[in-house]
N, C-alpha and C positions, 0 to 999 in steps of 0.2 A: 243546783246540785248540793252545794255546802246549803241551803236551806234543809235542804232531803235528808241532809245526811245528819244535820243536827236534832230533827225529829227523831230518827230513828235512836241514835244515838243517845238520848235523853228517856229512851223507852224501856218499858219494862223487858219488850223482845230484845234492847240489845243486851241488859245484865243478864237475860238468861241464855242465851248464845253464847256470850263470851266466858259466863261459868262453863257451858256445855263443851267448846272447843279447846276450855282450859283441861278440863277432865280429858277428851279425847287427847290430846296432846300430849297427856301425859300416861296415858295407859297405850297409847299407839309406840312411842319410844319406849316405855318403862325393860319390857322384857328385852329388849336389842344392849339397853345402856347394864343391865344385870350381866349379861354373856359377857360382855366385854369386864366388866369388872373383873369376873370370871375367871376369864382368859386363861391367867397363869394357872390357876387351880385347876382348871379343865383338863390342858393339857400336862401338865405333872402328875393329871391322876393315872393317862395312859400312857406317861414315862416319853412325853412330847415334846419335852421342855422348851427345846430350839423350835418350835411350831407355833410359835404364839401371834405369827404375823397371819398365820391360815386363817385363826379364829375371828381375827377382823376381815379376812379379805371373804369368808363363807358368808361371813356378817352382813356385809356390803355388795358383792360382787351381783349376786343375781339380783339385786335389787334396784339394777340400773333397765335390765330387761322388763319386770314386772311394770318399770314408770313409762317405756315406752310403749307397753301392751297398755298400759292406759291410756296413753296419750292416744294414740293412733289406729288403738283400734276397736274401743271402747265406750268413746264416746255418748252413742245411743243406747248403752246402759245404763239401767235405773242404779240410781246411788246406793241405793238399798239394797239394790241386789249387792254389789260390789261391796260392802263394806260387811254386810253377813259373812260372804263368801272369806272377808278377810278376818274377820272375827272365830268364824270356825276354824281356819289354819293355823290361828293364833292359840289355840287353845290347845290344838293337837302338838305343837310344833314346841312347845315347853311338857308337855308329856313326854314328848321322843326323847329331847334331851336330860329328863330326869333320867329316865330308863335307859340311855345309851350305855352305861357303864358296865352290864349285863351285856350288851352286844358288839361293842366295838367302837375305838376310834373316830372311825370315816363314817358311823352311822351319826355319830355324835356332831359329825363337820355337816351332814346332811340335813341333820336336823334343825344343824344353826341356821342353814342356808336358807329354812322355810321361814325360822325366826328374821333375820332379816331381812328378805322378799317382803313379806307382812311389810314389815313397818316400814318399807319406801313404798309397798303400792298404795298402804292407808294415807302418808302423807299425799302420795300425787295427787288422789283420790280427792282427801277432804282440803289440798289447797285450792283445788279446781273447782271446790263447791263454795269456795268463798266467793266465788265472782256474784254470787248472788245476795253479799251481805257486804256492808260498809268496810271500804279497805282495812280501818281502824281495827276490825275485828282478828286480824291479823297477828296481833297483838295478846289477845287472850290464846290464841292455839302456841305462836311462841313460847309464853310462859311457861304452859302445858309441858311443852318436851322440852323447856329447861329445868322446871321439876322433875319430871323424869329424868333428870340427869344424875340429881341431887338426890331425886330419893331411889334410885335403883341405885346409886353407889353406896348410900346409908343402909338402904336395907341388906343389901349383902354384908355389908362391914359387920353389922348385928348378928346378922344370921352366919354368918360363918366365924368370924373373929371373935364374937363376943359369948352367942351361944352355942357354936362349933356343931351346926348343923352339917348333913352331908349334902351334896350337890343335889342328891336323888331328892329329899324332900324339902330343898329350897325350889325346886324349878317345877316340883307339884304343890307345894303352896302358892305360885304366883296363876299357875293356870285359870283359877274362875273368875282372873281381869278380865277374858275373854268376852263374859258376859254380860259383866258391867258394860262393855266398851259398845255391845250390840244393843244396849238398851237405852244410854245414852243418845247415840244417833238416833235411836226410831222413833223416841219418846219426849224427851230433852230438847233437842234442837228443832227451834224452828225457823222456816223462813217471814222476814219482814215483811211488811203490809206490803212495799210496792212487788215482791215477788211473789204471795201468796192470795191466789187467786180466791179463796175462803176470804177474805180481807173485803168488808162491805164498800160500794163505789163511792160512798160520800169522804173515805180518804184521799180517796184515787185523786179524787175531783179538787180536794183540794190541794192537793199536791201540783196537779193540771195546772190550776189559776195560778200558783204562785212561779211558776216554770214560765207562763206565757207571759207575764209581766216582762219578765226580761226576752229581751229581743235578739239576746246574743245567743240562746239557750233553743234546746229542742227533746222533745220529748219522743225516744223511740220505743214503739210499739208494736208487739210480735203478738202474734194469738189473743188478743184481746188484754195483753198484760201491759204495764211497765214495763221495760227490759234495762232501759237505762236513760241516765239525763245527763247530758253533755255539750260540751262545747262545741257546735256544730264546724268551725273552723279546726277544732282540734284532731277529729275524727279521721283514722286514715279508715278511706275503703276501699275494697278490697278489688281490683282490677275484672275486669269482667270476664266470662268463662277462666277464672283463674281452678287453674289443680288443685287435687290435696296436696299434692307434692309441693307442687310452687306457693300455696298457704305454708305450709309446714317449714317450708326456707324462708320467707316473708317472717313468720314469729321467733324462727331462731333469730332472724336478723335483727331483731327489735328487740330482745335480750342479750345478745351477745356479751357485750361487754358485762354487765350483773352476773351472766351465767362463769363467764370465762375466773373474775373475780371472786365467786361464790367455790370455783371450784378450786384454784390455790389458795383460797385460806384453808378448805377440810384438807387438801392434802398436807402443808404445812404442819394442821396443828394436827393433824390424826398423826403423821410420823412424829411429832415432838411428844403427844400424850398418850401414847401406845409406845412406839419406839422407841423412844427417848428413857422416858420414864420406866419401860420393863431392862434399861441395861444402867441405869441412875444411881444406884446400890453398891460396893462392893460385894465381891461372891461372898463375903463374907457376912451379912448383914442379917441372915437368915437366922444365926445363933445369936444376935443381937440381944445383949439385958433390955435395949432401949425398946417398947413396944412400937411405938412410931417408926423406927427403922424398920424392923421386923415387917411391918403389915405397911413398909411405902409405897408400893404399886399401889393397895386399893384405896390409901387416903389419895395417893395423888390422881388419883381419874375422880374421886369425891372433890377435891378444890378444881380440876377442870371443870367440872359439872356444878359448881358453886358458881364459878364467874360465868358458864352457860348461861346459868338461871338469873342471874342479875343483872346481866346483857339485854337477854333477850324478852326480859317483862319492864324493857326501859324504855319504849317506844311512846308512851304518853309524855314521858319526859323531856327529850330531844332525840330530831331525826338528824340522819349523818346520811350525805348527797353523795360526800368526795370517798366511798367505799373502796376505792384504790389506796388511800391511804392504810386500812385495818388491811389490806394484803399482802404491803409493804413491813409494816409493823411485826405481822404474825411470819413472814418469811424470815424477819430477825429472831424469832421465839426461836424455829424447827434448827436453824444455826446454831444457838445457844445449847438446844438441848442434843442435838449431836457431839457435840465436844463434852458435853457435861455425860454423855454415856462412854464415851473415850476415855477422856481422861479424868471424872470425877473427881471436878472442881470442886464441886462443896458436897462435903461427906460427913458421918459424923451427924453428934445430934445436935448442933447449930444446922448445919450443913443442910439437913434435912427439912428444917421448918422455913427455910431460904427458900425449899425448891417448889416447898408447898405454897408458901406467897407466888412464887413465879407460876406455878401451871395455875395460879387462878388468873392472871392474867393472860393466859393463853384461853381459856374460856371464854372469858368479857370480849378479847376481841372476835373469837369466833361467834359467839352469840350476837355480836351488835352488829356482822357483816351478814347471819342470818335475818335477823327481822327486821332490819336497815331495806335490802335488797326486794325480801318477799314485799311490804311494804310499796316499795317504789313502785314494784308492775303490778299488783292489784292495784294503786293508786293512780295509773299510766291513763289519760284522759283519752290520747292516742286509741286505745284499744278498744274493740266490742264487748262482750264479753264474750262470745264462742274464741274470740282471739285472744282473748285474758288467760282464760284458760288452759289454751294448748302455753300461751309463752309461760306461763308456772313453770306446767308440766316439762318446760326446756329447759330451765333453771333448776327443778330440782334432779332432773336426769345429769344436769352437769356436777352436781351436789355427789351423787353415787362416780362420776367419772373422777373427781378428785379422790374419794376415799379407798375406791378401789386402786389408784395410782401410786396412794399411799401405804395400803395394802403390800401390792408387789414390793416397792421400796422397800420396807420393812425385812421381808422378807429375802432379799438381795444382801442387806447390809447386816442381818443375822447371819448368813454366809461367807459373806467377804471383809470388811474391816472390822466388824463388830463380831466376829463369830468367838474371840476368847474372850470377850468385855463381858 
């Protein structure tokens, strides 16, 4: 398998996959990480102010459902069809919310809702299409939507801070990513020799010889394809007349711990870098000389999305095993930045570039507990790949159960202890 996987790897199919999943990566997050930038501006424009925890939880919430409708019931859907289908919503769904401001509030909370759906079903989608490329590849789609961290926080900063656009024609300028993103997939990406059956037999073949050499190794074979090369002792299979059901508890069980992990760090650092950071300010900050102060909600979701992006494209560098440690870590951050919304600790224009160095360390570590984790169960030997797949698909459904968790918080704690902060 590391023979297999170094070919591939050394190929010109995998620099152009990993540009391709870099690019999707980053236009599948790009418009979700913009709203959230957003946030405060959206609701101040319909006089929402105390609502700003809706805007993450419209963000996030249905798009725990849309990963389960993948997961389970999707399956024998062509990818194509499904990532169209998400590509079109995506286009309409930044239309709606330029125009909401013409229609109302809750049309605008509706509209977020499809922008976010979008972008957890594209991710379930295209982690679930990695089963069919080198774990490593994993790696370039990371990158992707830690860019899209970095530059939907930049480009808002520009477009609204610097050239004092209005929401209406920032959220129709972003819309023809739509089409980039559908044409990336259809054209851009392809699959690897051993999964593309266009792929002439004298690769196959050789791949074959150098698989049977080793004795400990086996080569498994679906429809006439490669499907996978693994460690024959490593392989759990799958009990006999087993359920979908009884499958579906079997891969939650083989994730558990990564998903459980994966989903207190987002809710952690979603309350520290939402939460946290929209009550971080004095009231008073607003009529600020200091431009930095003035505009710190959207520098500081730009340095979370800095240390995102430098997390998460570090996986060539070094891998981290003990992922319970970055949970432990980041539940110190969302502490911190509760108290620093209470009783603002560091204020002021020192005060303020303190806090920007701190939320970039809330990104690194949520970025390095994303690509750490995704990593780990594409890379899991244990698995098939129909069973690779569904277990993503259970880790990133627990990815939306943290942030929607963090969501309600938010909104609980703008009510009750934080509601004059």
């Amino acid at each position: 398998k590391q023979w297999y996987q170094r070919r591939v790897r050394g190929s010109a199919f995998y620099l152009r996959n990993w540009i391709a999943f870099w690019i999707l990566g980053t236009i599948n997050n790009f418009s979700y990480v913009v709203v959230n930038s957003a946030g405060q501006s959206l609701v101040d424009s319909f006089n929402k102010g105390n609502l700003i925890g809706l805007i993450l939880w419209a963000n996030i919430a249905f798009g725990t459902f849309a990963r389960i409708i993948n997961a389970f019931f999707l399956e024998g859907v062509s990818y194509k069809v499904r990532i169209i289908l998400n590509g079109v919503l995506m286009g309409l769904s930044l239309v709606g919310v330029a125009l909401s401001i013409h229609v109302g509030f809750w049309f605008c909370i509706l509209c977020i809702v499809v922008v976010g759906t979008v972008s957890s079903f594209g991710e379930s989608v295209l982690l679930g299409y990695m089963k069919s490329f080198p774990s490593e590849i994993v790696n370039g789609w990371s990158s992707g939507t830690g860019m899209a961290g970095v530059a939907g926080s930049l480009v808002y900063i520009f477009l609204d801070g610097v050239l004092e656009l209005t929401n209406v024609t920032i959220f129709l300028i972003l819309s023809p990513l739509a089409v980039v993103y559908c044409f990336v997939f259809l054209w851009m990406l392809k699959l690897p020799p051993a999964k593309d059956p266009s792929i002439v037999n004298t690769e196959r073949a050789s791949l074959v010889q150098n698989v049977v050499e080793d004795n400990q190794s086996e080569i498994i074979v679906e429809n006439g394809k490669v499907q996978e090369i693994t460690d024959h002792e490593d392989l759990v299979v799958a009990p006999e007349n087993e359920t979908n059901f009884q499958r579906y508890l079997r891969c939650l069980k083989s994730v558990a711990w990564m998903g459980l992990n994966l989903a207190l760090v987002y809710f952690f650092e979603y309350v520290a870098s939402v939460g946290g950071s929209d009550k971080a300010q004095p009231k008073d900050s607003k009529t600020s000389p200091n431009w930095w102060v003035r505009n710190a909600y959207v520098v500081l979701a730009f340095c979370y999305q800095l240390g995102v992006l430098i997390s998460r494209s570090s996986l060539a560098l070094f891998k981290i095993k003990r992922v319970e440690i970055i949970s432990i870590l980041q539940g110190l951050n969302m502490v911190f930045w509760l108290l620093q919304a209470k009783y603002k600790l560091l204020s002021g224009n020192v005060g303020v570039w303190i806090q920007f160095i701190l939320m970039v360390y809330v990104g690194l570590l949520g970025g390095a507990s994303y690509v750490n984790i995704f990593y780990l169960i594409l890379h899991n030997r244990k698995l098939n790949d129909k069973d690779r797949e569904l277990s993503v698909n259970w880790a990133a459904i627990l990815v939306n159960v943290g942030i929607t968790a963090a969501s309600v918080f938010i909104l609980i704690m703008d009510h009750t202890f934080l509601k004059y902060d």
